[in-house]
C-alpha positions in Angstrom: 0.4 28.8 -27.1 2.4 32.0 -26.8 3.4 32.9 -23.3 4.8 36.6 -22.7 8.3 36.8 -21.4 9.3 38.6 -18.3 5.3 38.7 -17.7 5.3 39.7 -14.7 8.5 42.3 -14.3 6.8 43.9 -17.2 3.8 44.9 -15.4 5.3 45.6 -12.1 8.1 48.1 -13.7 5.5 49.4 -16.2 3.0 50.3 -13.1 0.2 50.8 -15.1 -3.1 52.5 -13.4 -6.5 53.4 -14.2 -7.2 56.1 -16.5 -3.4 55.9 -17.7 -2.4 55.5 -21.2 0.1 53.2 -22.4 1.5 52.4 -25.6 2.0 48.9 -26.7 4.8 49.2 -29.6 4.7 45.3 -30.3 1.4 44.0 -29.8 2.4 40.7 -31.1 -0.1 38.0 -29.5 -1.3 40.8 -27.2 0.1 38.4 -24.1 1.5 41.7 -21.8 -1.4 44.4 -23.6 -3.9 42.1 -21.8 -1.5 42.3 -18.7 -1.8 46.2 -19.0 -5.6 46.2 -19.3 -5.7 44.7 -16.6 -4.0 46.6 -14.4 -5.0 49.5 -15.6 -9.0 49.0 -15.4 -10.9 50.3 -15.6 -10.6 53.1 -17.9 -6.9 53.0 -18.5 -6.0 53.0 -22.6 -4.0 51.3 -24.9 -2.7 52.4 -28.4 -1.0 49.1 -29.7 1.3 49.3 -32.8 2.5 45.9 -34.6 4.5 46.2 -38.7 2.6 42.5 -39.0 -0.6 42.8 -40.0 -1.1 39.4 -39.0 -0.3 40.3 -35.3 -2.6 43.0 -35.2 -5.9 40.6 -36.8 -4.6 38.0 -34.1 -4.5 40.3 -31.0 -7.7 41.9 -31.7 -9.7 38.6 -31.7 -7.9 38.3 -28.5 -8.4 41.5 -26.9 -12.5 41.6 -27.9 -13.4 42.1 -24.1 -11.3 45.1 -24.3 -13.6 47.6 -26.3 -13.5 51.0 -26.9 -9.9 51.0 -24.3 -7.6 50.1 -27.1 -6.7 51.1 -30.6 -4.7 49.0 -32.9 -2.4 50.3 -35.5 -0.8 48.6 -38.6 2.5 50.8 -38.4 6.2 50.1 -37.1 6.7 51.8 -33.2 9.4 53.5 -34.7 6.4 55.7 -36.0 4.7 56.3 -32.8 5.4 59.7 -31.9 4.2 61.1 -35.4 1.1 58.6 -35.6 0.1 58.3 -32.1 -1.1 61.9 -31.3 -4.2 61.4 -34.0 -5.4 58.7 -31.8 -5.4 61.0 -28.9 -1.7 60.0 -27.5 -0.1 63.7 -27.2 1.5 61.9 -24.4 2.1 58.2 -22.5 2.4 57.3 -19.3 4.3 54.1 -20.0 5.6 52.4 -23.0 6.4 48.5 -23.8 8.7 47.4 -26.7 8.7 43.8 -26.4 11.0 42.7 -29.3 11.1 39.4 -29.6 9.0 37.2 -32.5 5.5 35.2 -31.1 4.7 31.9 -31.0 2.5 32.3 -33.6 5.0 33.7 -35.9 7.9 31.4 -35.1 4.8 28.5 -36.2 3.2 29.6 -39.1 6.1 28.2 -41.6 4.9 30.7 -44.2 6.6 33.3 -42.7 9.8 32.2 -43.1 10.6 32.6 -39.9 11.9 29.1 -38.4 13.7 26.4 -40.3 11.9 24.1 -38.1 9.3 23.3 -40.5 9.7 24.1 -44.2 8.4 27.4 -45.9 9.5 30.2 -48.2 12.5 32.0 -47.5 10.8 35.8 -46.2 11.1 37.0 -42.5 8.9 40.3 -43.5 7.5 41.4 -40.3 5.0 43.3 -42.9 4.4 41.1 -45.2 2.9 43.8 -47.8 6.2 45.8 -48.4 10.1 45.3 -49.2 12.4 43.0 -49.8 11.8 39.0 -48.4 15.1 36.7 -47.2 15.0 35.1 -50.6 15.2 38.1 -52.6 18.6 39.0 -49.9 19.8 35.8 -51.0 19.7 35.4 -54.1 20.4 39.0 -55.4 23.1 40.2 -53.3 26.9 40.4 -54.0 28.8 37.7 -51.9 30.7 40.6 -49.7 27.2 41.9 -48.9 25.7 38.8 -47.7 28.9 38.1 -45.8 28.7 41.9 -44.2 24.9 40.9 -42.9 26.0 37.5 -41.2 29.0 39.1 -39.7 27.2 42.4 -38.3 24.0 41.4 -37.8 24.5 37.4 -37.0 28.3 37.6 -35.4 28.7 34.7 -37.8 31.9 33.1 -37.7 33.4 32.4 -41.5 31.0 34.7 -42.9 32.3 35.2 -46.2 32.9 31.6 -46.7 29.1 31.1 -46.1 28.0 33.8 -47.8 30.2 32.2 -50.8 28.6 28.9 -50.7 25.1 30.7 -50.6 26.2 32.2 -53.7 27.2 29.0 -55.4 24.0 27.5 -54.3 21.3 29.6 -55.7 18.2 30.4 -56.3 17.8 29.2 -52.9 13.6 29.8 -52.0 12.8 27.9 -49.3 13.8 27.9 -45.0 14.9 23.9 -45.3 17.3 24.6 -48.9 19.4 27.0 -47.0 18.9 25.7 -43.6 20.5 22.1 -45.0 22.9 24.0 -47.2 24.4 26.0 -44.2 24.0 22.5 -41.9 26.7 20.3 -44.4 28.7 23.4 -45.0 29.4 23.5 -41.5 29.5 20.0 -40.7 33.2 20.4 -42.3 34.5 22.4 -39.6 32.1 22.1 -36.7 29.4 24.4 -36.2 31.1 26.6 -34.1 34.5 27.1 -37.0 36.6 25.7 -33.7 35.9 21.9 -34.4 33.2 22.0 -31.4 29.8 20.8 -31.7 27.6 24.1 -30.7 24.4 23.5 -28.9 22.2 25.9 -31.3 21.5 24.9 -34.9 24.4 26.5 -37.6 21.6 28.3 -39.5 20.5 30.1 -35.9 22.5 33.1 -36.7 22.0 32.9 -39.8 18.5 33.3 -39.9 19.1 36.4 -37.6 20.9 38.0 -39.3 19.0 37.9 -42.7 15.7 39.0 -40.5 16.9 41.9 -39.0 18.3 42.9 -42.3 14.9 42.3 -44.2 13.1 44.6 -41.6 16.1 47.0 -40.3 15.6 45.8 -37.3 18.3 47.9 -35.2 17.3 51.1 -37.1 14.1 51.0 -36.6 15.2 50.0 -32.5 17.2 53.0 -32.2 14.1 55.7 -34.1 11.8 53.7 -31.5 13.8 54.2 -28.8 13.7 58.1 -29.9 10.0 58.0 -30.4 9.5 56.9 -27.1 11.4 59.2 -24.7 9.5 61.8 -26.7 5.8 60.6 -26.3 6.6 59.7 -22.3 4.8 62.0 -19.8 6.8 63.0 -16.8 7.2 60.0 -14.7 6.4 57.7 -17.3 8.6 54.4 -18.0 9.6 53.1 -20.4 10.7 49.0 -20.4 12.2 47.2 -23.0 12.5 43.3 -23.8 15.3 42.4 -25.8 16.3 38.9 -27.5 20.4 39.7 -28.4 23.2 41.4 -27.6 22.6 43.8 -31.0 19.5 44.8 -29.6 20.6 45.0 -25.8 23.7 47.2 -26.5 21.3 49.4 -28.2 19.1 49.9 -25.5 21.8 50.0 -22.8 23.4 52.8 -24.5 20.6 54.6 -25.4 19.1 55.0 -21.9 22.7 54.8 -20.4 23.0 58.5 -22.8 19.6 59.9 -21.9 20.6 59.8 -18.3 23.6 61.7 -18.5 23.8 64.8 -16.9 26.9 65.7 -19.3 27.6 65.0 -23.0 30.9 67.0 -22.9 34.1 65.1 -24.1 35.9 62.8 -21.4 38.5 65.3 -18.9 36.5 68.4 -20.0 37.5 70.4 -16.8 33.9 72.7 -17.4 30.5 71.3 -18.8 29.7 73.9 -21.8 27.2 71.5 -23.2 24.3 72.6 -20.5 22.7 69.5 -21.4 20.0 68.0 -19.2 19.2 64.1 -18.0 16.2 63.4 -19.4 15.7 59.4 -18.4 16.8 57.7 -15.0 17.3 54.6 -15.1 15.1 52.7 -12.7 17.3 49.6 -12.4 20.9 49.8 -13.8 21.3 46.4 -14.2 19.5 44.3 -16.6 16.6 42.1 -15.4 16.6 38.8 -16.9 13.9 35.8 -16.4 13.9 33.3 -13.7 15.0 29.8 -13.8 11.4 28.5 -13.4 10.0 30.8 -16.2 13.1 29.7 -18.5 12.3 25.7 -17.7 8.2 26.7 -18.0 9.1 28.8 -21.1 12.8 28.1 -22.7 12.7 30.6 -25.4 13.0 32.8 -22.5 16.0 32.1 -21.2 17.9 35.2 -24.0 15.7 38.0 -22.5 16.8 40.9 -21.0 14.6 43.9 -20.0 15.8 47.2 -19.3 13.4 49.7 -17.5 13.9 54.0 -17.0 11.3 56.4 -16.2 11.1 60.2 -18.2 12.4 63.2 -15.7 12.2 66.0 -17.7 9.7 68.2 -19.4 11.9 69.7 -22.0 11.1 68.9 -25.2 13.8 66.5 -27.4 
């Protein structure tokens, strides 16, 4: 059963209302879209983008009841602002970008996903184009791999890992690289320190190689973009985040778009003339309760961040 994160924060920050339109950038299981309809009956609107086509079919069967209030589109949120004004979005009055993977795709071992069960190595988030984790793998030069699990996974002894990948392949399946990277750091303790971590060796691993296969941070930052354009005046946006790569992004980003100036630290004069566009409704970072993380523990990494569109002037 999938169970939105920060349910409730998201809706209460988001303030949707009747007759509003809102944009739902990662429809996923369609757990907060619901949440939106809701609040915003009874005529408020929903355009809801998901890269997994999967998502989309899913959500839809759930969100039957909603009719003619919400459109679904098979297309990254990165692409929002150039898709969303043919389905009658010139403009938003709130925006969710709920980043983190379902239920349903952290269960259906086909994906690639989790190396809980076993399935084939390929983390697409759009399963129909690009490169899959096996073809990363398998293909690219040790220093590559190793530049993935240290940027995008933070992993300790990268190249060593990436080196034993090499030595290892063709490596097609979650479990074959999962084990491979268990005994390898079995050697040295899973942490490189000689201490036993907590989280499965592979954890990182995994993250790394799926934000890689789908440009995950990329596409973040041309979201994040996307966004502040499509917002009306007074509209929020709210953003649920999974790890610190994402997070940073985010906090910066809005951080930036709050600024009143972009001139260079001990300027004595602002020549730039540049404008705060965002303010940020809560500077610090909301994160989940400790009953929602006992209820729900793959809560417990969430961080929202929420800031509301103050000027008109076009980006």
């Amino acid at each position: 059963m999938h169970i939105p994160v920060l349910y409730q924060e998201t809706i209460d920050f988001l303030q949707p209302q009747p007759g509003g339109r809102y944009i739902d950038g990662t429809v996923g299981a369609g757990g907060h879209t619901r949440g939106i309809l809701q609040a915003s009956a009874p005529d408020g609107k929903i355009l809801a983008f998901d890269r997994d086509r999967e998502a989309i079919i899913y959500a839809r069967q759930q969100l039957t009841d909603a009719g003619q209030r919400i459109t679904f589109v098979h297309a990254s949120y990165s692409r929002m602002a150039e898709l969303a004004p043919a389905y009658g979005f010139d403009k938003a009055d709130g925006i969710l970008l709920d980043l983190g993977l379902s239920s349903s795709q952290l269960a259906n071992s086909s994906r690639g996903f989790s190396f809980v069960n076993d399935g084939p190595l390929d983390m697409r988030f759009d399963t129909t184009s690009g490169p899959t984790a096996a073809d990363l793998v398998n293909e690219l030069e040790v220093s590559d791999l190793a530049t993935i699990f240290q940027r995008y996974g933070e992993v300790r002894r990268s190249h060593r890992l990436a080196e034993v990948i090499a030595n290892n392949r063709p490596l097609q399946t979650t479990k074959q690289l999962a084990d491979l990277i268990d005994r390898e750091s079995s050697k040295f303790g899973s942490t490189g320190h000689g201490r036993v971590s907590r989280i499965h060796p592979a954890t990182q691993i995994f993250q790394a190689l799926r934000i890689a296969v789908n440009n995950e941070l990329a596409e973040l930052e041309r979201g994040l973009e996307a966004a502040v354009k499509l917002l009306e005046v007074g509209g929020r946006l709210v953003v649920i985040s999974f790890h610190s790569l994402e997070d940073r992004i985010v906090k910066h980003y809005m951080r930036e778009m709050s600024q009143e100036c972009k001139c260079p630290p001990g300027q004595p004069v602002c020549t730039c003339g540049s404008q705060p566009v965002l303010r940020l409704v809560r500077r610090k970072v909301v994160r989940p309760t400790a009953s929602e993380i006992a209820s729900n523990p793959r809560s417990r990494s969430a961080k929202l961040r929420v800031a509301q569109r103050i000027a008109g002037d076009a980006l």
